[in-house]
N, C-alpha and C positions, 0 to 999 in steps of 0.2 A: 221767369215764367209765373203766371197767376197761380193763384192754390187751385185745386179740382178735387171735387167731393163725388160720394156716391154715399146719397141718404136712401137710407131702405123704413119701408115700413111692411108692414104684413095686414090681410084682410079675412074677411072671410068666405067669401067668391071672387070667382074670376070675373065675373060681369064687374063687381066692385073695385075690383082692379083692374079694368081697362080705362075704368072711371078716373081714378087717382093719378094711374098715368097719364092721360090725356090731357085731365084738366092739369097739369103739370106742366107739360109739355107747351099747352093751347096760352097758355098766361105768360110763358118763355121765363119759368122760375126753375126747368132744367134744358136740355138739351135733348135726349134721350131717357127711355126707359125700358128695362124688361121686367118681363114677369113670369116668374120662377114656379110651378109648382102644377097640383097642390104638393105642399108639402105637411108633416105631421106636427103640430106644437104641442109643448108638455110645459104646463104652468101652473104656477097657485093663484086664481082669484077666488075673492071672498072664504078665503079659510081652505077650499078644495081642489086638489089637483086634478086639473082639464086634462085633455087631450083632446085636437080638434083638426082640422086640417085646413090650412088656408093657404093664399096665396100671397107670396113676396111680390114688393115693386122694390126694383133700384131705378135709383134715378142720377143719372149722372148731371152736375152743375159744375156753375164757380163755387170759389166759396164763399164769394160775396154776397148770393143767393142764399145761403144755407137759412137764414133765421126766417126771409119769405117762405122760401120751400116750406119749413117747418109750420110756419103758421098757415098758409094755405090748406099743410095736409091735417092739421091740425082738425081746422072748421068745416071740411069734405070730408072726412072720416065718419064712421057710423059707431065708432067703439069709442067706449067711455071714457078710456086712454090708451089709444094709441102708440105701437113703437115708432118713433121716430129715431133715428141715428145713423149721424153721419162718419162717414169712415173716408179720410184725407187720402185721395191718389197720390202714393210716392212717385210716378214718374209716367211714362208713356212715352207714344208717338208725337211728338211735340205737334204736329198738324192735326191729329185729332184733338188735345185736348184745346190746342186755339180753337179749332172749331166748337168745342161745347163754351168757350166763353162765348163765343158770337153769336152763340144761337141761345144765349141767355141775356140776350141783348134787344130791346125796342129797335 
């Protein structure tokens, strides 16, 4: 069976993450996506711990896909550095995850 991934990144609206998704989706660098939230993040940039509220995208792929996905979301993201990170499906419905290779397919 192929590898299958699910790369998440986080935003900070849901309009911006219908975006992410989509254009994800629309380029066939995943298969599917949901989006999570809002949810609460707590972080240090520039010296100060935030607290903010944004929205998750997972996106399920191959993971031959993973370094596109990455750099698509990379250059559609609006944050100065983005989470990107992929997290390896140990197993599933074996006709689901054929289908997310197929639909990361031309």
């Amino acid at each position: 069976m192929a590898g299958h991934v699910i790369v998440t990144t986080t935003t900070d609206s849901e309009d911006k993450a219908r975006e992410l998704a989509a254009g994800a989706i629309a380029a066939r660098l995943g298969a599917c996506a949901q989006i999570v939230g809002p949810v609460t993040s707590v972080y240090r940039w520039e010296g100060a711990v935030q607290t903010e509220p944004e929205w998750r995208v997972e996106i399920k792929t191959a993971a031959d896909r993973v370094g596109a996905l990455t750099d698509h979301l990379r250059s559609a993201h609006t944050y100065d550095l983005p989470e990107v990170i992929a997290t390896p499906i140990e197993g599933g419905s074996a006709e689901y995850l054929a289908w997310v290779v197929d639909e990361t397919r031309a």
